[in-house]
C-alpha positions as CSV (number, residue, x, y, z in Angstrom):
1,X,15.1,115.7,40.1
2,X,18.1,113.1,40.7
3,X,19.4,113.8,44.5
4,X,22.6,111.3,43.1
5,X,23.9,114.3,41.4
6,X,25.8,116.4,44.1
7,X,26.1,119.6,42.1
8,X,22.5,119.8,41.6
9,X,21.6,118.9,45.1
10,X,24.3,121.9,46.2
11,X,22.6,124.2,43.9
12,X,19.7,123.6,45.5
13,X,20.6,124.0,48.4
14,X,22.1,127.3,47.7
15,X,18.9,128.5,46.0
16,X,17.2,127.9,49.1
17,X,19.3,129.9,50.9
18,X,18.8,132.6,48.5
19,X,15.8,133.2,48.6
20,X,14.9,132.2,51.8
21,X,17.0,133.6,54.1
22,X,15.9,137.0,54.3
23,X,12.7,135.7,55.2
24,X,13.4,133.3,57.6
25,X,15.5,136.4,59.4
26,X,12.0,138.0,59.6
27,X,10.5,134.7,61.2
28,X,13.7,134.5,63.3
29,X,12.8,138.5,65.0
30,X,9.1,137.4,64.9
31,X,10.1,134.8,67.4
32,X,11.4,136.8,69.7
33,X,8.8,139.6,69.3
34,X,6.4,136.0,70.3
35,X,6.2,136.5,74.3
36,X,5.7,140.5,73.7
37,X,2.6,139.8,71.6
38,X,1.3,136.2,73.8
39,X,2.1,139.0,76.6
40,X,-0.4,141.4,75.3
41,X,-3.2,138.7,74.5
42,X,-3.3,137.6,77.6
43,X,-3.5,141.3,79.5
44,X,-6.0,141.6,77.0
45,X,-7.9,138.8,78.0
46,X,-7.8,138.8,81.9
47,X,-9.6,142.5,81.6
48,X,-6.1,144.4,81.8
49,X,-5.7,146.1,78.0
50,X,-3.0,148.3,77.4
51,X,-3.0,151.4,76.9
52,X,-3.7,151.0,72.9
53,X,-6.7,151.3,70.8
54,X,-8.6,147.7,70.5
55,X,-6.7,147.4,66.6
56,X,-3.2,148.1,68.2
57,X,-3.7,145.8,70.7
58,X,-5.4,142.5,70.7
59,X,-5.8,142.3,66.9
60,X,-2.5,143.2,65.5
61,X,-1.3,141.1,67.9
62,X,-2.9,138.2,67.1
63,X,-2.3,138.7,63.2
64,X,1.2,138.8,63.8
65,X,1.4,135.6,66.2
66,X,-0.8,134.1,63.1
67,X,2.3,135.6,60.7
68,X,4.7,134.0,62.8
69,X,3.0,130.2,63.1
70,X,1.8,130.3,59.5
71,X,5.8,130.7,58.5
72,X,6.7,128.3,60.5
73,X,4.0,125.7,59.0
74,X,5.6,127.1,55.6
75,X,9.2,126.1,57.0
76,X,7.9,122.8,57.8
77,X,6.4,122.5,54.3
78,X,9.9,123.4,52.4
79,X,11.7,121.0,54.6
80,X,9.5,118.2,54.1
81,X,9.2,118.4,50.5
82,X,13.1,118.3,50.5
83,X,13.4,115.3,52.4
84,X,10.9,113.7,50.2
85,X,13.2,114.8,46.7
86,X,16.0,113.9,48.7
87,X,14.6,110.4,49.5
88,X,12.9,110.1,46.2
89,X,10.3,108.6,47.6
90,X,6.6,108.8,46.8
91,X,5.2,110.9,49.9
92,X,3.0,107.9,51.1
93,X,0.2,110.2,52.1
94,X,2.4,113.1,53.0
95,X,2.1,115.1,49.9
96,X,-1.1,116.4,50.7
97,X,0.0,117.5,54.3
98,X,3.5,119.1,52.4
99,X,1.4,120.6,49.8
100,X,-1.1,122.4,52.6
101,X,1.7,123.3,54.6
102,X,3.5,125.1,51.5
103,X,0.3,127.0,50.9
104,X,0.1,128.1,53.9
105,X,3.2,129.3,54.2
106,X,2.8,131.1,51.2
107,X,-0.7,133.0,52.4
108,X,1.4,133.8,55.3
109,X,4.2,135.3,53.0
110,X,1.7,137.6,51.2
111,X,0.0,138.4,54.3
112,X,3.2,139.7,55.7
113,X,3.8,141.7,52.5
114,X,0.4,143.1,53.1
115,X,0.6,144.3,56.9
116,X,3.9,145.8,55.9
117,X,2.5,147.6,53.0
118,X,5.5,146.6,50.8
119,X,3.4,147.1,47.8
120,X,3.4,150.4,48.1
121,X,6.1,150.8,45.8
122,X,7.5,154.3,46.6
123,X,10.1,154.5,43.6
124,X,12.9,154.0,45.9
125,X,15.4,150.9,45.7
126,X,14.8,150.3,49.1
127,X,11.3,149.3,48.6
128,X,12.0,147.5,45.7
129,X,14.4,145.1,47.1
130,X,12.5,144.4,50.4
131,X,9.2,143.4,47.7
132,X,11.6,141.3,45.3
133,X,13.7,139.8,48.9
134,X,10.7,139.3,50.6
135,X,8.2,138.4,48.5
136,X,9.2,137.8,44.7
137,X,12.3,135.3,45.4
138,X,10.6,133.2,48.3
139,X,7.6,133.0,46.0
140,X,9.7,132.1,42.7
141,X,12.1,129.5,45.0
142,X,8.5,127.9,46.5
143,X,7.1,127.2,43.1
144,X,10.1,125.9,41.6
145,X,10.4,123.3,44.3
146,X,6.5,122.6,44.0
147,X,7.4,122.0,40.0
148,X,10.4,119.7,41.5
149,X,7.9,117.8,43.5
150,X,5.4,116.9,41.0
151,X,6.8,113.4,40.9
152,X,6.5,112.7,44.6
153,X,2.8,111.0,44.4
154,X,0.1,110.6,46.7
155,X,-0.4,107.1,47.4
């Protein structure tokens, strides 16, 4: 893609935002749900569970702080593999790292889907949007910038 051209640079720009921003409102609330959850790992461990079964405790706990991070490593893929479009440069080694990180992010993204049972398609629109905002278009937007990227070689 040629980053000289500001319209097509703007319309990325504005695809990201698209499709990324209800999702990155979810990682925004899972931040600050972050202290309740490191909160209840570590009464957990120091012999002082909650009043909860061992699954609503500890483990859902821990799969949502491993929601949270694996978004975050996502973020950091997206952003790096627009830095490296915007540079047009050749990644240098970094490709491999960006293309990790992107794939993470997106097993975090279905993971997500999965705990929150947004499959379950219920007929309603409701459902329907939160699947298509929340999985479909962040999906869609990450492999059209992984086809963008397919230039940016690993040296």
């Amino acid at each position: 893609m040629h980053f000289n051209r500001p319209l097509l640079r703007y319309l990325l720009y504005l695809e990201l935002l698209v499709c990324y921003a209800p999702v990155c409102l979810m990682l925004g609330l899972g931040v600050l749900v972050l202290p309740t959850w490191l909160g209840i790992v570590v009464f957990y461990l120091l012999g002082h569970p909650p009043n909860a079964t061992f699954f609503d405790g500890i483990a859902q706990s821990l799969v949502s702080i491993l929601l949270v991070v694996g978004g975050f490593v996502g973020v950091i893929g997206v952003w790096q593999t627009i830095r490296l479009l915007r540079r047009n440069d050749s990644g240098r080694g970094h490709n491999w790292f960006t293309r990790v990180a992107i794939a993470i992010g997106a097993l975090a993204l279905v993971a997500f889907n999965l705990v929150t049972n947004s499959f379950s398609l219920d007929g309603d629109l409701q459902s329907v949007f939160f699947l298509v905002a929340m999985l479909v278009l962040p999906l869609a937007c990450t492999a059209h910038i992984m086809f963008l990227s397919r230039t940016i070689r690993d040296d």
